[in-house]
C-alpha positions, 0 to 999 in steps of 0.5 A: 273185906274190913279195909283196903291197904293200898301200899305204894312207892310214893304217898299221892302227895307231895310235901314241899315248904310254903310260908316256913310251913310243911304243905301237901299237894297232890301228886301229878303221877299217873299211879297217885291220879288213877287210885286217889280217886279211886281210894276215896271211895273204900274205906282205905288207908294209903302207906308210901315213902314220904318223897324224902330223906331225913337228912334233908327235912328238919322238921318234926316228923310226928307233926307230920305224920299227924297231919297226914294221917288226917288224910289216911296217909301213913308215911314211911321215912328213909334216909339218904343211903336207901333213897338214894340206892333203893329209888335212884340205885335198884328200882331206876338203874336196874329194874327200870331199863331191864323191865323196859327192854333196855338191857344195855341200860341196866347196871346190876350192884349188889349192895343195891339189891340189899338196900332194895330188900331191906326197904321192902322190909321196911314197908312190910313191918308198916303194912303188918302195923296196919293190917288184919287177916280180914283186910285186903293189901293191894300193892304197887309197882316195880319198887315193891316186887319183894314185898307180897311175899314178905307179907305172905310169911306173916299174915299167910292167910292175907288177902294180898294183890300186886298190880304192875304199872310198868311192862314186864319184859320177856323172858329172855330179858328178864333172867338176866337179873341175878336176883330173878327167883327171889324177885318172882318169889316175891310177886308171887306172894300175891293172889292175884297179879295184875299187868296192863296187857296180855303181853306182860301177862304172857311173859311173867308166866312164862318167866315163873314156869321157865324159872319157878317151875309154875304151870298155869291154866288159864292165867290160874297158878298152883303154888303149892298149898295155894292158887293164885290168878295173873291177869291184865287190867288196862289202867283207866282214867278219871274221864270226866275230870278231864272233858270237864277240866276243858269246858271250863271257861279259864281253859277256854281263855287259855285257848284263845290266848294260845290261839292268838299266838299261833295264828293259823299255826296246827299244832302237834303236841308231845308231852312226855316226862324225860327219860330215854323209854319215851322215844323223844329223839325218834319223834324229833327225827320224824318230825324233821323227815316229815318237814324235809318230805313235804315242805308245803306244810311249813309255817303251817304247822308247829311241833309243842314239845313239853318235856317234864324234868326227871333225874336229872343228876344221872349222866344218861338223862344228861346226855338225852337232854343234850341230845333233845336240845341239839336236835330241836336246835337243828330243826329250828335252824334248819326251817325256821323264818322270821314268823314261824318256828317249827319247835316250840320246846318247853322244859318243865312241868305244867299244872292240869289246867294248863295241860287241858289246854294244850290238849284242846288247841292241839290238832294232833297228839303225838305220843310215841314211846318206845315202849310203855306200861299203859301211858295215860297222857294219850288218854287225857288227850282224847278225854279233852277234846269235847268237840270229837276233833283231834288226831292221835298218833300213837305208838305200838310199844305202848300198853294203850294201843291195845285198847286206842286201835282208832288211833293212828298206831305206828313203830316209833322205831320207823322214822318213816311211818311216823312221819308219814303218820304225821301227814295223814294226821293233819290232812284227815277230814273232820269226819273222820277224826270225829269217827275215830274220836268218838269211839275211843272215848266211848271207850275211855269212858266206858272203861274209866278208872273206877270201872278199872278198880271195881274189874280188879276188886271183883277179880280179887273176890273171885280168886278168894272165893276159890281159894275158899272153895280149895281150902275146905276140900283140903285135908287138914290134920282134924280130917287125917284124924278122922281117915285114920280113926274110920280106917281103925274102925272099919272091918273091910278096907281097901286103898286104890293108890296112882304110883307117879306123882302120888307116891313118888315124885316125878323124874326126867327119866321114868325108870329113875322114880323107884320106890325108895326105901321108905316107900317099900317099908310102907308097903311092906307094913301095908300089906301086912295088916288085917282085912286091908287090900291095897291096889296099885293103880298106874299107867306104867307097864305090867313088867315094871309095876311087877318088878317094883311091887310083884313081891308084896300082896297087893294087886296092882291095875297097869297101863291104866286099867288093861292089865290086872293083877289078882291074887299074884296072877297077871290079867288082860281085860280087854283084847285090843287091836294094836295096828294103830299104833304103827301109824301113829308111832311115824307121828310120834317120831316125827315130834321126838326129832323136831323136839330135842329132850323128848322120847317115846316110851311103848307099852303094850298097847299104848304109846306115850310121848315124853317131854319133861327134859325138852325146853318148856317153850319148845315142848308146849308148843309142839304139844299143842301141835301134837294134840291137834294132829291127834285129834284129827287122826283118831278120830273114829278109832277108838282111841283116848289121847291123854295129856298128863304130867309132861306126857301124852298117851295114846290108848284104846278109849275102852280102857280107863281107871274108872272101868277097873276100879269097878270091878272092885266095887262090886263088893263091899268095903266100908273103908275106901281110899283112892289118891291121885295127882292127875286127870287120869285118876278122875275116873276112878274117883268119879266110880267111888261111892259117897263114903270113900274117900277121894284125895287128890294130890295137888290143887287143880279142880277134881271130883275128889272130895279132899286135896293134899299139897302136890309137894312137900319138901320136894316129894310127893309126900302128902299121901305117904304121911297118911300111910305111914300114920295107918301103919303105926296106930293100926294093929298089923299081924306079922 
């Protein structure tokens, strides 16, 4: 990778007037703290809005951009119409609450929406400014969900990430979102998805399977020509910036003056930026259950609340500040004497010397949102306390409790547990809160922000170097040249062709997918040309294979390989015991009844349960149960349960495609071809010999040598566009 493109909201500095000059000074933010120190290390560029509108900045904006891009800042301008409707109006009343879990929050305009897409736009025709099909384009967060895909369209071969800082919401709530195609569209643009937790991992896949009809395995996605890889990465934090930012000695003076003034006093700190996901009004109403159930710790501990403006023109952020205000001013009137307040309150922000210190003097952290991306403020906490001392308290809600388990982890929702929390908090021994901080900055230190950043780059070298491995098994039209040349040139030829998802296209109902007519004009030239045998290979019945092809001359292999037809005359290959599927069709049944949308279709001797038209959630589910049940039960039977497209079949394990192919083998053919779309096909490429070749519709992992797209415009038409090809420059006889 040439260089790193990191693409952003917001540029990591802010630019403010000092002296009549333009002056930059870093960004508080959690994104700007975790990558610019992470950024200095690659060769890197940065692009972000510049943080504000044309309108209200007069100065020269090429001087500007010069002097950032000293730094290797490359700044975007928007004016006041698509600040204000892509920042304030999309990304914060619309995206903000809903990925949240705070539907009722969420407003949803129109005229918003294309601002969004427009500004996307913008930092797109940026990006492209910049960047080369060498480069690696890492982008961040909810503003920018649109944009890996617009950069898809014109750099298709650009190596493109996504990390979100934000959750994810399930996806009951997130299809609320009239524009929710486009927007995983988007996302998907990227080759690698990067969350903070396996929950919003769950939920985006579950959102572009419900939504996008995009099936995983194992966090690994198949998007047509393409694959891609959604995964978490807990976001760290720059460690010893932090524990070295407490030891110093001006933190330590601020210390001992702070002291002074509290006396005896403990502390518990809350630090949170206004805004209604942050949980502040529960953590006041726990504070105040906690003084009203244990009035022996009054005058003996203080609550110091920093609440960092934000927004606060919105009418929703209005009413939290007066709500905050009234419950401070209810708790301080409440408990408050002559020496003690309960409540030290402060509304503004604070430089990181300052928060350091208030780290280190503080005997517990209270941290309870309702819910959170990450929340790095809990881990500077802890990365501040160099004795080991300190109590954290945290909530569930945030993506940290997942890694902080030492921590006191409460429902920020439950007055009661957190006030009791609180309690068990200020009465731990110091042992154990040594025990318990010790571990979680073992952690913290272990899993910092360039340990982060070095995960999610070697994650991205994997998922390239398999896209790398897909794309030279891909048949390119150099190689389709070279398939229908070697087939002119051959005097033996054989095709060995799967029916479902290979020539034709999947259906809810099995009898729906019939060849069509221009798959039956295919055959019909197929089967007219010299020296050329064509197999239809398939898992379907005999009576419907023979129905659908008994009138061409071909021979065609059914219910995977237990039937054949030769020579237009119809053979069994094995004689089978059936008396297993009595008992295994109640089973079957069972799962049809507690499964709406599901059927099961039997064929001669196998059964296969069906679960295309049942809800994907629902029907996954029960197939994992299924598939256990299964395994338990034919075992010792002599049975293969298979797991195909939306179906399960149970068969005898004598019979496989591999088996019947070799009966074909045993001759010479100097031209082969075999195509298949699933895991049944695998053994009948597995049986071919070294100058066959093996094409697997699809993207998945196979022992093909070649893949072709599962879809092109909707049908399974990879394979009918080589097939037609051999008609045309192949001399037939009619």
């Amino acid at each position: 990778m040439e260089k790193t493109i990191i693409v952003s909201n917001r540029l990591p500095v802010t630019l403010s007037r000092k002296d009549n000059k333009v002056v930059f000074t870093p960004s508080p933010g959690g994104l700007a703290t975790g990558l610019a120190g992470a950024s200095k290390d690659m060769n890197s560029v940065w692009i972000g809005w510049a943080g504000f509108s044309l309108e209200g900045f007069h100065e020269n904006t090429d001087d500007i951009k010069s002097s950032l891009e000293k730094q290797r800042l490359i700044p975007i301008f928007l004016n006041d119409n698509d600040v204000n409707q892509f920042y304030e109006g999309f990304s914060n009343t619309t995206l903000w609450p809903l990925f949240h879990s705070f539907p009722t929050y969420t407003s949803c305009h129109e005229e918003q929406w294309e601002v969004y897409k427009k500004v996307n736009e913008i930092f797109c025709d940026e990006v492209l400014k910049h960047a080369g099909e060498e480069d690696f384009i890492w982008i961040h967060d909810y503003h920018l969900l649109l944009l890996p895909g617009l950069i898809r369209k014109k750099l298709p071969k650009a190596k493109i990430a996504y990390f979100q800082h934000i959750p994810f919401p399930s996806y009951e709530i997130f299809r609320i979102l009239p524009w929710r195609e486009q927007i995983l569209e988007g996302v998907t643009g990227a080759d690698l998805i990067g969350f903070h937790t396996h929950d919003d991992v769950k939920h985006f896949l579950t959102s572009i399977q419900r939504i996008l009809g995009m099936e995983n395995k194992m966090g690994t996605v198949r998007a047509e020509e393409r694959i891609f890889k959604v995964d978490a990465f807990p976001l760290g934090i720059d460690f010893f910036k932090y524990w070295e930012t407490s030891m110093l000695k001006s933190t330590e003076r601020q210390v001992g003056l702070h002291r002074k003034q509290f006396q005896d006093v403990k502390i518990i700190l809350s630090i949170d930026r206004l805004d209604y996901t942050k949980g502040i009004p529960e953590r006041l109403k726990a504070f105040d259950n906690f003084l009203e159930k244990n009035p022996e710790f009054r005058e003996k501990v203080s609550l110091l609340m920093i609440v960092v403006p934000s927004r606060e023109k919105v009418q929703l952020y209005k009413n939290l500040k007066m709500e905050i205000d009234e419950l401070v001013g209810n708790i301080t009137s409440k408990y408050r004497t002559v020496n003690w307040t309960p409540v030290l309150y402060f509304y503004r922000s604070y430089p990181l010397q300052s928060l350091s210190a208030f780290y280190k003097l503080s005997d517990v952290a209270l941290i309870t949102p309702l819910r959170d991306g990450m929340n790095l403020v809990c881990k500077e906490y802890v990365a501040s306390r160099n004795d080991e001392t300190g109590v954290l308290i945290l909530s569930e809600m945030a993506g940290a409790a997942k890694e902080l388990s030492d921590a006191l982890v409460i429902n920020p929702y439950n007055i009661e547990e957190c006030a009791n929390a609180i309690k068990t908090a200020l009465c731990m021994p110091f042992d154990e809160q040594q025990r318990r901080m010790s571990e979680m900055q073992y952690l913290l230190r272990k899993y910092d922000v360039s340990k982060w950043t070095s995960i999610f780059l070697k994650s991205m070298e994997e998922i390239v170097q398999k896209q790398e491995e897909l794309a030279m098994k891909r048949l390119t039209p150099e190689l389709k040249h070279k398939v229908i040349s070697d087939f002119n040139s051959s005097k033996k030829r054989i095709l060995f062709l799967d029916y479902d998802g290979t020539l034709v296209s999947f259906q809810n109902k099995p009898e729906h997918a019939k060849p069509d007519k221009d798959l039956n004009d295919i055959m019909t030239k197929l089967c007219a040309i010299k020296n050329l045998k064509v197999v239809i290979i398939s898992g379907r019945n005999k009576e419907t294979l023979n129905e659908w092809f008994g009138h061409f001359n071909m021979d065609i292999i059914a219910e995977h390989g237990l039937w054949m037809r030769r020579e237009k005359n119809w053979k069994m290959m094995f004689q089978l015991n059936d008396e297993w599927k009595k008992e295994l069709s109640a089973l079957l049944n069972h799962f049809v009844e507690k499964t709406p949308g599901t059927f099961i279709e039997e064929k001669e001797h196998s059964l296969v349960w069906h679960y295309r038209k049942a809800d994907d959630d629902l029907s996954n589910a029960r197939k994992k149960e299924l598939l256990d049940y299964l395994q338990y039960l034919t075992t010792n039977m002599g049975l293969s349960v298979l797991e195909g497209n939306k179906v399960v079949e149970i068969k005898s394990a004598l019979i496989n495609k591999g088996r019947a192919v070799k009966k074909y083998l045993k001759a010479h053919f100097d031209f082969i071809l075999a195509a298949g779309d699933d895991w049944t096909d695998e053994d009948m490429f597995k049986e071919m010999p070294e100058h066959a070749y093996t094409i697997k519709i699809g993207s998945s992992l196979s022992a093909a040598k070649y893949t072709l797209p599962q879809y092109i415009q909707g049908v399974n038409s990879g394979i009918r566009t080589i097939l037609s090809e051999i008609t045309e420059k192949t001399q037939k006889l009619f």
